[in-house]
The first five atom37 places (N, CA, C, CB, O) and aatype in JSON, in Angstrom:
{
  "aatype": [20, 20, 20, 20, 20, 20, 20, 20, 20, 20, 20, 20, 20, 20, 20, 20, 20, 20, 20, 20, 20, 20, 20, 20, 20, 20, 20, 20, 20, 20, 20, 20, 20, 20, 20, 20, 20, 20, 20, 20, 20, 20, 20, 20, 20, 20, 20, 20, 20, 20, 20, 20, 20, 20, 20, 20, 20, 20, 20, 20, 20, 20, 20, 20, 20, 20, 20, 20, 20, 20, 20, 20, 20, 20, 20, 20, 20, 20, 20, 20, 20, 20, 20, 20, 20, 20, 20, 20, 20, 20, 20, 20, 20, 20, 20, 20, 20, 20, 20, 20, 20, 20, 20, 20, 20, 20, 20, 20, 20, 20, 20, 20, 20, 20, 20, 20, 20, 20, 20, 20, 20, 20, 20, 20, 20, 20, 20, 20, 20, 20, 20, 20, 20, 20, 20, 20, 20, 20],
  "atom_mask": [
    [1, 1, 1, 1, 1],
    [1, 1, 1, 1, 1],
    [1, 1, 1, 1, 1],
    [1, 1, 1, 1, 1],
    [1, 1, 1, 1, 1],
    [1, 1, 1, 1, 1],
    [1, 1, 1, 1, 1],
    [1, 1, 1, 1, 1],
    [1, 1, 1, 1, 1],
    [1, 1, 1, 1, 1],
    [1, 1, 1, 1, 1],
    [1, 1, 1, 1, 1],
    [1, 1, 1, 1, 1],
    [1, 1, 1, 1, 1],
    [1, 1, 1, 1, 1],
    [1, 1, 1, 1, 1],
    [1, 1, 1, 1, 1],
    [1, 1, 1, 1, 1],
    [1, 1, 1, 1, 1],
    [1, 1, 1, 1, 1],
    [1, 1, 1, 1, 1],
    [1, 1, 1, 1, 1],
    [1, 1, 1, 1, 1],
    [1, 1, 1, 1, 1],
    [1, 1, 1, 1, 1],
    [1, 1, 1, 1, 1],
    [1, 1, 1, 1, 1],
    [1, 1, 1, 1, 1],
    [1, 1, 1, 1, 1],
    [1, 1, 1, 1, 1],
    [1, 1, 1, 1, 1],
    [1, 1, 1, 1, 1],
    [1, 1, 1, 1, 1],
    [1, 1, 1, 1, 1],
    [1, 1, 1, 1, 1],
    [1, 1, 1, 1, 1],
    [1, 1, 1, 1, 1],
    [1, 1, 1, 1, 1],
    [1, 1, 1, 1, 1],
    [1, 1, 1, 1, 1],
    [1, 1, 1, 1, 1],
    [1, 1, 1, 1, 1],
    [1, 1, 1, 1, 1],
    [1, 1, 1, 1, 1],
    [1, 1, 1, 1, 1],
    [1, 1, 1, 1, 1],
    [1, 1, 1, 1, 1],
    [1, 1, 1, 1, 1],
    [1, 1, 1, 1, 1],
    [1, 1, 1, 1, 1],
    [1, 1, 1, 1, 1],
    [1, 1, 1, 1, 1],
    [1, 1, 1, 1, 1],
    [1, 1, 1, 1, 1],
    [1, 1, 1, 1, 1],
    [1, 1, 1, 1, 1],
    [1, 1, 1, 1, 1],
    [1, 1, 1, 1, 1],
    [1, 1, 1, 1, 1],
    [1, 1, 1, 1, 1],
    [1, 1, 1, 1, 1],
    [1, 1, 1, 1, 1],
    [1, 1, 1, 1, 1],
    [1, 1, 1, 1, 1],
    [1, 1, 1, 1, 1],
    [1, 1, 1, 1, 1],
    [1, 1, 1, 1, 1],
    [1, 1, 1, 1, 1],
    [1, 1, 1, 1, 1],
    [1, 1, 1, 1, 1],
    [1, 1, 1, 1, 1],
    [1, 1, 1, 1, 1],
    [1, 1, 1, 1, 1],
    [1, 1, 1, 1, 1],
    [1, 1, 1, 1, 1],
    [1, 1, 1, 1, 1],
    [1, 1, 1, 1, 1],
    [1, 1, 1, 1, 1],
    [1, 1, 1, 1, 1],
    [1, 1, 1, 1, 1],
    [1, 1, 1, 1, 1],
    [1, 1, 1, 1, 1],
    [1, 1, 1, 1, 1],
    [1, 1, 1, 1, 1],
    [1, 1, 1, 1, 1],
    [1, 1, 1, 1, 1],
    [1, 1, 1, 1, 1],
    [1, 1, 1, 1, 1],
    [1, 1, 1, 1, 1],
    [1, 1, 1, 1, 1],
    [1, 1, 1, 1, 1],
    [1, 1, 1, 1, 1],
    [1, 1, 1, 1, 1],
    [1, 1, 1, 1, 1],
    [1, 1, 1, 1, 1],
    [1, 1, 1, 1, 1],
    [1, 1, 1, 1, 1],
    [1, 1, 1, 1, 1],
    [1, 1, 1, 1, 1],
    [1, 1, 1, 1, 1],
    [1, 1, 1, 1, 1],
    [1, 1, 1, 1, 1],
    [1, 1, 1, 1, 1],
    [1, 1, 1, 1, 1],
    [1, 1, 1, 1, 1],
    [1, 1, 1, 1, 1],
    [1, 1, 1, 1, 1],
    [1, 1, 1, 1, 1],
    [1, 1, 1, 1, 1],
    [1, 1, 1, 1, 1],
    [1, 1, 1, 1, 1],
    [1, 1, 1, 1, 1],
    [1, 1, 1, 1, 1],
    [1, 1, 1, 1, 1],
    [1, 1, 1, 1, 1],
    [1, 1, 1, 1, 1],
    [1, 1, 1, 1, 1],
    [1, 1, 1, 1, 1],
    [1, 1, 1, 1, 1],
    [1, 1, 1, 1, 1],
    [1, 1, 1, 1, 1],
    [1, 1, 1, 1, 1],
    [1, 1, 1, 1, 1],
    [1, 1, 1, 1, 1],
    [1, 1, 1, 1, 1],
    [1, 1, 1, 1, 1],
    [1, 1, 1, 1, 1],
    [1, 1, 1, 1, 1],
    [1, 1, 1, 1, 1],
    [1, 1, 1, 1, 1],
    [1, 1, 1, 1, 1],
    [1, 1, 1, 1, 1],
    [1, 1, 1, 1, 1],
    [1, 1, 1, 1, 1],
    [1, 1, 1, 1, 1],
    [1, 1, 1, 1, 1],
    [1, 1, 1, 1, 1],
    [1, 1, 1, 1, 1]
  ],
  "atom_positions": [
    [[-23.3, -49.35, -1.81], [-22.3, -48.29, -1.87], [-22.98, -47.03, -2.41], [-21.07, -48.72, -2.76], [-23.77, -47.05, -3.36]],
    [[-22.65, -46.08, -1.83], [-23.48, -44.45, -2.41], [-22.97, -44.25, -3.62], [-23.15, -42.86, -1.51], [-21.85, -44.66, -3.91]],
    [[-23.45, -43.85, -4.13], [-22.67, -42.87, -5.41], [-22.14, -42.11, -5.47], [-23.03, -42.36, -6.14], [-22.55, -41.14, -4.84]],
    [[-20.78, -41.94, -6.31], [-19.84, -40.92, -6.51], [-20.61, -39.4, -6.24], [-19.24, -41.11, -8.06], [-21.82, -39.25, -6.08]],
    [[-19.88, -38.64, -6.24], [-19.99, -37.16, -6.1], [-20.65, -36.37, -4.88], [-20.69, -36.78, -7.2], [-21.37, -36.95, -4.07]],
    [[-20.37, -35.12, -4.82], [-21.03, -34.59, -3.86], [-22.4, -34.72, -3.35], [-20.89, -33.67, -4.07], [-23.27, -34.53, -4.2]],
    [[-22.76, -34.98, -2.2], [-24.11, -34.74, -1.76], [-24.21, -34.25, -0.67], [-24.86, -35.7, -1.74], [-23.34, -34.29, 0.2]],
    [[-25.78, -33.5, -0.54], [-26.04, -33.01, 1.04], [-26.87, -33.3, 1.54], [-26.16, -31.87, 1.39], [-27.84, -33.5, 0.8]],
    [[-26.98, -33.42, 2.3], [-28.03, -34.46, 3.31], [-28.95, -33.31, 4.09], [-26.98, -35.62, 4.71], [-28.43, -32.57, 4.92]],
    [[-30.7, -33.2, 3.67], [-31.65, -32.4, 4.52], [-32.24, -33.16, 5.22], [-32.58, -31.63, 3.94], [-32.92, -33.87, 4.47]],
    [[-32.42, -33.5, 6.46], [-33.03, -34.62, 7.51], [-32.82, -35.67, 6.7], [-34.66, -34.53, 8.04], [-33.75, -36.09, 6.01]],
    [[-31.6, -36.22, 6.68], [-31.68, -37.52, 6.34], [-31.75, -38.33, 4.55], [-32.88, -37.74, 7.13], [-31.61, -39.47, 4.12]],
    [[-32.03, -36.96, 3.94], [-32.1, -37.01, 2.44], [-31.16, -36.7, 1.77], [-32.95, -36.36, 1.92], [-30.7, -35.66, 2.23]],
    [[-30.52, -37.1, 0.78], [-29.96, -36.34, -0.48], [-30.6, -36.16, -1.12], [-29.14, -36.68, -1.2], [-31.44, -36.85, -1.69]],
    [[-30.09, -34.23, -1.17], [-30.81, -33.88, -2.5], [-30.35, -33.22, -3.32], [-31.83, -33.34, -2.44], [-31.02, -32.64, -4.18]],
    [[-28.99, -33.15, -3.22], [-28.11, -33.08, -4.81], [-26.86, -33.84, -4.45], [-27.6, -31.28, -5.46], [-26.06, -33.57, -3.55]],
    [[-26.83, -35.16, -5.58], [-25.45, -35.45, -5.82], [-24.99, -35.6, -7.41], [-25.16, -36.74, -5.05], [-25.74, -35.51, -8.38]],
    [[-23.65, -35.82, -7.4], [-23.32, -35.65, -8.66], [-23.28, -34.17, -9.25], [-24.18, -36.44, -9.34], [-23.07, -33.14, -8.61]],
    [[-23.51, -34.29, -10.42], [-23.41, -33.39, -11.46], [-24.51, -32.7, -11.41], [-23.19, -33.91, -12.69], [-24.59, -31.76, -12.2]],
    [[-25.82, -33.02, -10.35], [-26.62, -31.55, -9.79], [-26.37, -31.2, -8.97], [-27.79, -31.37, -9.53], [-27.34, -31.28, -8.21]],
    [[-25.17, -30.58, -8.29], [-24.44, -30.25, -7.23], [-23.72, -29.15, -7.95], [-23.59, -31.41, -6.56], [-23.3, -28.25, -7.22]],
    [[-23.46, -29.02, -9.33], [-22.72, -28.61, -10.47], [-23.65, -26.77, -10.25], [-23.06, -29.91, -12.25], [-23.24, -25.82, -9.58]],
    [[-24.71, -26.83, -10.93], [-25.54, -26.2, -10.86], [-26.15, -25.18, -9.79], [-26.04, -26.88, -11.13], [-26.64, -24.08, -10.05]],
    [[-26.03, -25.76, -8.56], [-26.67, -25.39, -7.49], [-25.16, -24.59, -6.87], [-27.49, -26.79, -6.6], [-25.31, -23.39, -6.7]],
    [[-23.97, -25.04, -6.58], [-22.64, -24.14, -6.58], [-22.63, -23.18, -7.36], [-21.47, -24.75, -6.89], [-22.45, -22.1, -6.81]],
    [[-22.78, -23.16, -8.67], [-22.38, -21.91, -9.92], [-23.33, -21.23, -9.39], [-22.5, -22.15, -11.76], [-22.78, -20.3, -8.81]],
    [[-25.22, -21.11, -9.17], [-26.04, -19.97, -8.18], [-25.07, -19.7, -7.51], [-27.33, -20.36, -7.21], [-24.33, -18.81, -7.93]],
    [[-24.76, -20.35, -6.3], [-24.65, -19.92, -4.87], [-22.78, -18.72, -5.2], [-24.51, -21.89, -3.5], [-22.65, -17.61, -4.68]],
    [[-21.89, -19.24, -5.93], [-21.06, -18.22, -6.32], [-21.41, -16.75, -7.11], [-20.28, -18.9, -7.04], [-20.99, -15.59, -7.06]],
    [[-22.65, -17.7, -8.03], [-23.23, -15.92, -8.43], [-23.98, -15.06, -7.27], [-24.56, -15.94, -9.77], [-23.39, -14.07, -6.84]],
    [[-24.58, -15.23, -7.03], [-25.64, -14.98, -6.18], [-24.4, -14.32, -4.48], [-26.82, -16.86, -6.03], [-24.48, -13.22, -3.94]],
    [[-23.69, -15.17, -4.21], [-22.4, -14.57, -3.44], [-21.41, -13.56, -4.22], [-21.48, -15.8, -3.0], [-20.4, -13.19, -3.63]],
    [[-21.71, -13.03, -5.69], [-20.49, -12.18, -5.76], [-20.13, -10.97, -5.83], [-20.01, -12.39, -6.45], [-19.29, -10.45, -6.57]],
    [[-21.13, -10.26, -4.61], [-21.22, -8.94, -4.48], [-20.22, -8.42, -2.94], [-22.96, -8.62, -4.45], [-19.7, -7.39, -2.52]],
    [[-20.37, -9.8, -2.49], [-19.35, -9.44, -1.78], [-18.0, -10.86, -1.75], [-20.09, -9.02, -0.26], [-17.93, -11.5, -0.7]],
    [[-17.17, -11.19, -2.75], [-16.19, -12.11, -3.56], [-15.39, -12.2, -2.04], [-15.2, -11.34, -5.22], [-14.75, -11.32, -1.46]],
    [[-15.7, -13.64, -1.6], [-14.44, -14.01, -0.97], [-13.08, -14.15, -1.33], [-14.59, -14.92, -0.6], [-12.26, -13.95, -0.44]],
    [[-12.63, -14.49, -2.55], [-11.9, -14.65, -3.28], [-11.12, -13.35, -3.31], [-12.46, -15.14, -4.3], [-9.93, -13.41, -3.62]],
    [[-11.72, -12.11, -3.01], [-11.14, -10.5, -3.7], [-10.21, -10.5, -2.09], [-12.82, -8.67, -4.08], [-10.6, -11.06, -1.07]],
    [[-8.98, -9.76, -2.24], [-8.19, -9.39, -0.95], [-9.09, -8.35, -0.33], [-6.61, -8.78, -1.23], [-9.78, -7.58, -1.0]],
    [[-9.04, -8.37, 0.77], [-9.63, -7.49, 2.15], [-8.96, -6.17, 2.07], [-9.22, -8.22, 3.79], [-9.6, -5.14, 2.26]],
    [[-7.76, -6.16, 1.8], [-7.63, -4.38, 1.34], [-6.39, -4.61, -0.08], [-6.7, -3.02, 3.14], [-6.11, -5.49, -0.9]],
    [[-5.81, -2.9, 0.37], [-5.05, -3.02, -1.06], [-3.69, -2.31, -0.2], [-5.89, -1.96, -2.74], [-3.8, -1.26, 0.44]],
    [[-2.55, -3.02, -0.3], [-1.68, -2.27, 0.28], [-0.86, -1.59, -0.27], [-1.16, -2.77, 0.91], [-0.06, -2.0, -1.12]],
    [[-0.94, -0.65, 0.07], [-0.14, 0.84, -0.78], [1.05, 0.65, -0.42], [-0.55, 2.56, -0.34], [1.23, -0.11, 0.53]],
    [[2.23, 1.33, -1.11], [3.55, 1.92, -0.9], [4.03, 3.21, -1.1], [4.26, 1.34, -1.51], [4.45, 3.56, -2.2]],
    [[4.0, 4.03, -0.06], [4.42, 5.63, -0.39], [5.67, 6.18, -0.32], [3.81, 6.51, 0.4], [6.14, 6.53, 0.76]],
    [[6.46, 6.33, -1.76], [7.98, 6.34, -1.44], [8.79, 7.5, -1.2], [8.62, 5.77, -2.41], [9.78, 7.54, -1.93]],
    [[8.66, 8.53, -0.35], [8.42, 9.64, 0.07], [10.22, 9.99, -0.13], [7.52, 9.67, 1.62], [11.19, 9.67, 0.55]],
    [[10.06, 10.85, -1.48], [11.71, 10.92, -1.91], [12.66, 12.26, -1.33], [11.78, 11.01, -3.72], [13.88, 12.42, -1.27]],
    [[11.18, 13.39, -0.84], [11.42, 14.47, -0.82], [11.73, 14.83, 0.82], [10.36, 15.12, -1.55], [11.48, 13.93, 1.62]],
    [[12.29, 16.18, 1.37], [12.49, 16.21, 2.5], [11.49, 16.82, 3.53], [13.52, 16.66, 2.49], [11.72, 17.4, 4.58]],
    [[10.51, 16.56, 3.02], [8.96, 16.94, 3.85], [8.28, 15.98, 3.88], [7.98, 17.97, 3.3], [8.14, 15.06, 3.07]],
    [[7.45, 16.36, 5.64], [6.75, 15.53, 6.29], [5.46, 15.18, 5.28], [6.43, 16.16, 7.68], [4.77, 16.17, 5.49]],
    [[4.89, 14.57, 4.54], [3.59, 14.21, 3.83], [2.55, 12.94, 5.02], [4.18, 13.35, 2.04], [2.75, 12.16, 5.94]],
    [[1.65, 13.37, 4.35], [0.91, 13.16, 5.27], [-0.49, 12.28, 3.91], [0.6, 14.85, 6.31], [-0.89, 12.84, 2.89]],
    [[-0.83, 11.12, 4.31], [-1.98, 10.37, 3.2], [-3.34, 10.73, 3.99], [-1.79, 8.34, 2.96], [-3.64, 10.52, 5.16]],
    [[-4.23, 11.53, 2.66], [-5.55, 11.17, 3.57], [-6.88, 10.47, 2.76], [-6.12, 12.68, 4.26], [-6.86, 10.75, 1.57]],
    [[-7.92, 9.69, 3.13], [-8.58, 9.16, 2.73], [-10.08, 9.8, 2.12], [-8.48, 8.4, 3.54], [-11.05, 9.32, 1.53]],
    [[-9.75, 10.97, 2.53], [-10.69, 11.84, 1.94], [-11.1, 13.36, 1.78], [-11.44, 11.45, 2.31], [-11.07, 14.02, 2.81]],
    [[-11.38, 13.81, 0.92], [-11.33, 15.83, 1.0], [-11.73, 16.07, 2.43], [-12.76, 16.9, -0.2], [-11.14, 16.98, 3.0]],
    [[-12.58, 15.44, 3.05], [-13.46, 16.23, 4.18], [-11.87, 15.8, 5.27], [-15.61, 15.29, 4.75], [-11.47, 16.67, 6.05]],
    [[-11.29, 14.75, 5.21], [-10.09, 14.87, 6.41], [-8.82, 15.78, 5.91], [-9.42, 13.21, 6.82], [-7.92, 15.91, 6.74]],
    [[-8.67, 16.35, 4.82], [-7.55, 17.06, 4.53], [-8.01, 18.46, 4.68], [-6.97, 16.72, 3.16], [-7.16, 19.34, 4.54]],
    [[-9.37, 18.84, 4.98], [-9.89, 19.8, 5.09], [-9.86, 20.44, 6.69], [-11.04, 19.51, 4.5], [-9.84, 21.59, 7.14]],
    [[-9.85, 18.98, 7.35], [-10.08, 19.21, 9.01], [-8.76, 18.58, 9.47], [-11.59, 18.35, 9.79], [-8.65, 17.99, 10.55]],
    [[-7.57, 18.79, 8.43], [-6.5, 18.57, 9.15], [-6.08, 16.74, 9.64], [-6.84, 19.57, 10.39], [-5.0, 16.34, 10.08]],
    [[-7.02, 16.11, 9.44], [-6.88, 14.67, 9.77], [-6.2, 13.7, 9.09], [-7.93, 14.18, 9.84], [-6.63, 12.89, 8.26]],
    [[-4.69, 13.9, 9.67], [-4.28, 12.67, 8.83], [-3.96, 11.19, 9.31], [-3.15, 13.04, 8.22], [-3.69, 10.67, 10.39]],
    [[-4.12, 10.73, 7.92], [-4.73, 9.25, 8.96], [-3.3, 8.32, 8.67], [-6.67, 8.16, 8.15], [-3.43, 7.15, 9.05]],
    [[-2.19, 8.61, 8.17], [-0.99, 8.04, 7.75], [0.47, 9.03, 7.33], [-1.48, 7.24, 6.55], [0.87, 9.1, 6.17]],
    [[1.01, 9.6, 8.24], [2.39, 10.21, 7.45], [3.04, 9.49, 7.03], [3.29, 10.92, 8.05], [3.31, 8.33, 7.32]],
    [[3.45, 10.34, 6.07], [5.0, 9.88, 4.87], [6.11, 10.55, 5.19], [4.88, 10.32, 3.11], [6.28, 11.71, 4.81]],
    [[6.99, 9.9, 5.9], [8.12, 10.38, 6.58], [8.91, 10.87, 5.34], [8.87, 9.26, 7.53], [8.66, 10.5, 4.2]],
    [[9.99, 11.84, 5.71], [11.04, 12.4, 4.87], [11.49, 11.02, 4.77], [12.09, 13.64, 5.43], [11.3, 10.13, 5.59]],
    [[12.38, 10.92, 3.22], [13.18, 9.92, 2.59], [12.66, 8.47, 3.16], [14.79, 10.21, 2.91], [13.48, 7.76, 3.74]],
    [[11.73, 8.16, 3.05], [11.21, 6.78, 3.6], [10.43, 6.29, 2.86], [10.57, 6.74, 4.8], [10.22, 6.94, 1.83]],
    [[9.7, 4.99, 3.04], [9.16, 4.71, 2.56], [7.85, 3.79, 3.66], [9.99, 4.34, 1.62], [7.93, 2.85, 4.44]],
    [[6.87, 4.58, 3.24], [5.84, 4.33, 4.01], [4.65, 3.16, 3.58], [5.32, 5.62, 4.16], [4.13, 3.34, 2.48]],
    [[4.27, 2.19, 4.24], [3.43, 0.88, 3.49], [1.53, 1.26, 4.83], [4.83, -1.55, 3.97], [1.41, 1.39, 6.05]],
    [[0.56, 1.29, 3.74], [-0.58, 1.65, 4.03], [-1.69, 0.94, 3.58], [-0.65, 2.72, 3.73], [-1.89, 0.99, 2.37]],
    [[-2.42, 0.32, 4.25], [-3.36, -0.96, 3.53], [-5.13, -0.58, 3.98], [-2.76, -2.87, 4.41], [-5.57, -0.97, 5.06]],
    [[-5.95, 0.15, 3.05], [-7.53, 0.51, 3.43], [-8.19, -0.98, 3.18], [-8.35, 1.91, 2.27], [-7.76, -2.07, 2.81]],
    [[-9.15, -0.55, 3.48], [-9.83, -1.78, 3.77], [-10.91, -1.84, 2.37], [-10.65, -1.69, 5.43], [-11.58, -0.87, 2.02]],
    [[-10.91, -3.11, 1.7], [-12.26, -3.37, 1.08], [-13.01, -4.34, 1.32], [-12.24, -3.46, -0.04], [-13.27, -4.85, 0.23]],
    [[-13.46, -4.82, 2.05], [-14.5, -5.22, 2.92], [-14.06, -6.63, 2.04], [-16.25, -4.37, 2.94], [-14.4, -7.64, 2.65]],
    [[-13.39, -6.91, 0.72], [-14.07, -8.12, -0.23], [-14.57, -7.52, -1.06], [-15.11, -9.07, 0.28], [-15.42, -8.24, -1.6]],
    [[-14.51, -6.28, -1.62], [-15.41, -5.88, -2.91], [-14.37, -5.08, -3.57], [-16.93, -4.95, -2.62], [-13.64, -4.22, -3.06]],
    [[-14.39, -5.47, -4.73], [-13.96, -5.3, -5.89], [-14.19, -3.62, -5.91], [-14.73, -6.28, -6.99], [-13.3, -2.77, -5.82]],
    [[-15.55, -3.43, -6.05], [-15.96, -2.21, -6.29], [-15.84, -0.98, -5.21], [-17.2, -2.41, -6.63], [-16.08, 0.21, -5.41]],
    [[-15.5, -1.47, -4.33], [-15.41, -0.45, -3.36], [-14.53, 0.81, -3.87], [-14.8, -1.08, -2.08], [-13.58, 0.56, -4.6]],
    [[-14.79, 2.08, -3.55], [-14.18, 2.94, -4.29], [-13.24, 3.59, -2.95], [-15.3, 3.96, -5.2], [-13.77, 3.67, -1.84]],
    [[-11.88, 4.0, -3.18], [-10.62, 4.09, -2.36], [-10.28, 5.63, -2.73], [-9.32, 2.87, -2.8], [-9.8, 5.91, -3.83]],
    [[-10.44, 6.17, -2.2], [-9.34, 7.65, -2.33], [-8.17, 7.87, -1.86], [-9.76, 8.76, -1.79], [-8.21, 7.81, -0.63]],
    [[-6.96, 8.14, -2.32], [-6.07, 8.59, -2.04], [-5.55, 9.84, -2.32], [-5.55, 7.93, -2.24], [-5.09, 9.97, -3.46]],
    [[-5.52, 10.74, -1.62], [-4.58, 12.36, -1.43], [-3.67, 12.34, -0.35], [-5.56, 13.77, -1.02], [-3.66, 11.9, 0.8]],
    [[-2.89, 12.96, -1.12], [-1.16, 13.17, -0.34], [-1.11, 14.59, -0.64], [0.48, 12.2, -1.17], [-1.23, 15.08, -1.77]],
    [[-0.91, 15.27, 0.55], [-0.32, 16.8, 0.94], [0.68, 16.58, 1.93], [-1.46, 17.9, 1.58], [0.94, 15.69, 2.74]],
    [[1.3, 18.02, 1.53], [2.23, 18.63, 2.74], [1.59, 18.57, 4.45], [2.44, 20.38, 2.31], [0.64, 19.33, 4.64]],
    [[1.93, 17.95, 5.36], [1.43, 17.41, 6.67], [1.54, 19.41, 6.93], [2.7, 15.86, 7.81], [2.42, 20.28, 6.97]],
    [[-0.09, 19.29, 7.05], [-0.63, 20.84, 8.06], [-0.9, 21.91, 7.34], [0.5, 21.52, 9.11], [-1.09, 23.08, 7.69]],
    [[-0.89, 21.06, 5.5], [-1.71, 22.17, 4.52], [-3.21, 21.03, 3.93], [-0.33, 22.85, 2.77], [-3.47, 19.83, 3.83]],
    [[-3.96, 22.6, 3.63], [-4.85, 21.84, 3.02], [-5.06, 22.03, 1.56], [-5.96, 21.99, 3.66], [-6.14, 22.24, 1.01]],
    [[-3.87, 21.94, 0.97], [-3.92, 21.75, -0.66], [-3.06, 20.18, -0.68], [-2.93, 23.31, -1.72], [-1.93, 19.95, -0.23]],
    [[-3.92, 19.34, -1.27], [-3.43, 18.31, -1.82], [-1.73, 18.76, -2.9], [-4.86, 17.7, -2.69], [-1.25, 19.83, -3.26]],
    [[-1.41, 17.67, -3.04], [-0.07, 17.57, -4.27], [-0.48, 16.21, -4.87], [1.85, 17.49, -3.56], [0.43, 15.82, -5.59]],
    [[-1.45, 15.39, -4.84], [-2.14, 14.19, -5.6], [-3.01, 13.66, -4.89], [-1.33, 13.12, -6.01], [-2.84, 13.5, -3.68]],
    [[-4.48, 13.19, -5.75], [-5.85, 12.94, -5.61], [-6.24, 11.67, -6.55], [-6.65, 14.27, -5.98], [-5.88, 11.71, -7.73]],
    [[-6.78, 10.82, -6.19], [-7.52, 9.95, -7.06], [-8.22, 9.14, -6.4], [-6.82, 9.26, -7.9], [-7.82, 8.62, -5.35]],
    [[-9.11, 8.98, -6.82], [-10.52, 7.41, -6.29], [-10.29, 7.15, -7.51], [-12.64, 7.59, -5.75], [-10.21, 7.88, -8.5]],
    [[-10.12, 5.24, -7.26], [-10.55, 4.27, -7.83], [-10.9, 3.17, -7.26], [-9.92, 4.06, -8.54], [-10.71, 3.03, -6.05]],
    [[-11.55, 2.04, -8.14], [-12.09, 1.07, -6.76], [-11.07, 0.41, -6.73], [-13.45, 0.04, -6.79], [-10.08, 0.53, -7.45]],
    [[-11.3, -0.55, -5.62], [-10.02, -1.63, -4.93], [-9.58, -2.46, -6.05], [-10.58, -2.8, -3.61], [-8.37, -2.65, -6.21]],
    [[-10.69, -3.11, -7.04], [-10.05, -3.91, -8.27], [-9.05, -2.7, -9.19], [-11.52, -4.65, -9.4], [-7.92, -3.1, -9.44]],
    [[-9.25, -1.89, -9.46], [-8.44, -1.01, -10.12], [-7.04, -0.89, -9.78], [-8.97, 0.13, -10.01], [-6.16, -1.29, -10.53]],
    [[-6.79, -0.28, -8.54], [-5.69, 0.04, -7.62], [-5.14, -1.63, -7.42], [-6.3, 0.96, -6.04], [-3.95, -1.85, -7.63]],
    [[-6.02, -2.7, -7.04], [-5.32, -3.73, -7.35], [-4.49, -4.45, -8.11], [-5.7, -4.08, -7.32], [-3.63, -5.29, -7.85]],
    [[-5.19, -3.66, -9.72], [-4.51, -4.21, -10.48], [-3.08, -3.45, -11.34], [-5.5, -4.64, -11.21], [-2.51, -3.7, -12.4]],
    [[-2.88, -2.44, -10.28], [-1.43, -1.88, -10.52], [-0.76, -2.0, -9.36], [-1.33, -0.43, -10.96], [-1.34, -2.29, -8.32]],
    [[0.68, -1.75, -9.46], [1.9, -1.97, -8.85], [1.53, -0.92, -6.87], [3.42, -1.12, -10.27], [2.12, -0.71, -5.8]],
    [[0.56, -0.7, -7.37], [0.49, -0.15, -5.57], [1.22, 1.0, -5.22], [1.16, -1.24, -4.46], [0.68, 1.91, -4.6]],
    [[2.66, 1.05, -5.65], [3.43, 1.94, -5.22], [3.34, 3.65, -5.49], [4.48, 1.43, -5.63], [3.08, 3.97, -6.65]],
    [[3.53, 4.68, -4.57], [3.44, 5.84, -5.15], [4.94, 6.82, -5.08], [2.19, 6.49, -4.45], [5.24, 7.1, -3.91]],
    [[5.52, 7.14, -5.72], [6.45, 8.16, -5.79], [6.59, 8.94, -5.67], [6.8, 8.38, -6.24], [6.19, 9.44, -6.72]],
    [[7.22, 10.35, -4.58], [6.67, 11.51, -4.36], [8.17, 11.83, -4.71], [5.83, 11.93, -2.92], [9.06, 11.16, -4.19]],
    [[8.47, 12.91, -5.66], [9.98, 14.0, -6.26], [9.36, 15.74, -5.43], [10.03, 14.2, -8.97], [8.29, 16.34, -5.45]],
    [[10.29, 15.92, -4.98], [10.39, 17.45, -5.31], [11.39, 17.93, -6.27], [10.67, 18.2, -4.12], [12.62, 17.91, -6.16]],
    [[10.33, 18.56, -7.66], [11.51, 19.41, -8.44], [11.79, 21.28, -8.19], [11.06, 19.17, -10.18], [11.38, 21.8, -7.14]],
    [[12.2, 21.77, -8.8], [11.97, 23.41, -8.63], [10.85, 23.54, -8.64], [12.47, 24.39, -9.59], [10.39, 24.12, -7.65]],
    [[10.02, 23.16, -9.53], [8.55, 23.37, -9.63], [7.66, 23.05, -9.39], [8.2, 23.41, -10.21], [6.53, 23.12, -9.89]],
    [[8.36, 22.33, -7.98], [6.78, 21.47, -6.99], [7.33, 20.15, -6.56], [5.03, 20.97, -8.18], [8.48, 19.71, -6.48]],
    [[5.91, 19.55, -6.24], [6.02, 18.0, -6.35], [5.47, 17.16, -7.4], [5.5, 17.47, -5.3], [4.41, 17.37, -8.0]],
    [[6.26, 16.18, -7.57], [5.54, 15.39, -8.64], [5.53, 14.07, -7.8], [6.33, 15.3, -10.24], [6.19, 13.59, -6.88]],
    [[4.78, 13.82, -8.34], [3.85, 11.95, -7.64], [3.74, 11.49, -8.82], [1.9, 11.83, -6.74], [3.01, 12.1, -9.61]],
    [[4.48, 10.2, -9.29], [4.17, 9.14, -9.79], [3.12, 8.09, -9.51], [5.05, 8.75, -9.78], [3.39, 7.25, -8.65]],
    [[2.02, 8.03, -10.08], [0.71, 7.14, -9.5], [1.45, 5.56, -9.46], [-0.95, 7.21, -10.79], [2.61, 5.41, -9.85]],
    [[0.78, 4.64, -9.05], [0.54, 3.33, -9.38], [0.49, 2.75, -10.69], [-0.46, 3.08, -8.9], [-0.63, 2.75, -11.19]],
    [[1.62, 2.15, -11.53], [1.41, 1.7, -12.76], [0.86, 0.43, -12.9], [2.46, 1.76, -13.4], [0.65, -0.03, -14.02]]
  ]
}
């Protein structure tokens, strides 16, 4: 009868079972955790667009500059938007929200995907007399 625990077989050999199988997994997870299977593939936003203008999300200065938006935020709606992180934690995410067909932002921030992950996702857009206000992600 073989012995308990994991083993893998190279032509015909084992050459880790048991509790040196232990060892050789904990490498192969370090050594894999630059890109974490474990981490979600993106981060899905919620844009709760309170005000009665078209907004528009963009992923970066150079597309709010050239007009490119890559997601509107409909009047009184609520809009759901998911970027991609490949699996990395660290990947760094920008989000700016302007008025759809200006190029002044009304809110800006990069953080990486673990960051933004680890808040509520959602964003809040008010118009008061004195502008807009955006509630970030808590």
């Amino acid at each position: 009868m073989p012995p308990r625990g994991l083993r893998i077989f190279l032509r015909g050999e084992s050459i880790l079972t048991g509790l040196g199988a232990v060892p050789f997994m904990l490498s192969i997870l370090i050594l894999g955790s630059a890109c974490n299977p474990f981490f979600p593939q993106d981060v899905r936003f919620t844009f709760d667009n309170r005000t009665d203008d078209l907004l528009c999300y963009y992923p970066a200065p150079e597309s709010l500059v050239e007009g490119r938006c890559l997601q509107e935020l409909s009047p009184q709606d609520e809009t759901a938007w998911a970027p991609d992180c490949d699996g990395d934690g660290n990947r760094p995410i920008t989000v700016i929200i302007a008025l759809r067909g200006s190029s002044h932002d009304i809110f800006r921030s990069t953080e990486s995907c673990a960051e933004w992950h680890d808040t509520n996702r959602k964003f809040t857009i008010e118009e008061t007399g004195a502008g807009f206000v955006v509630t970030p992600p808590q």
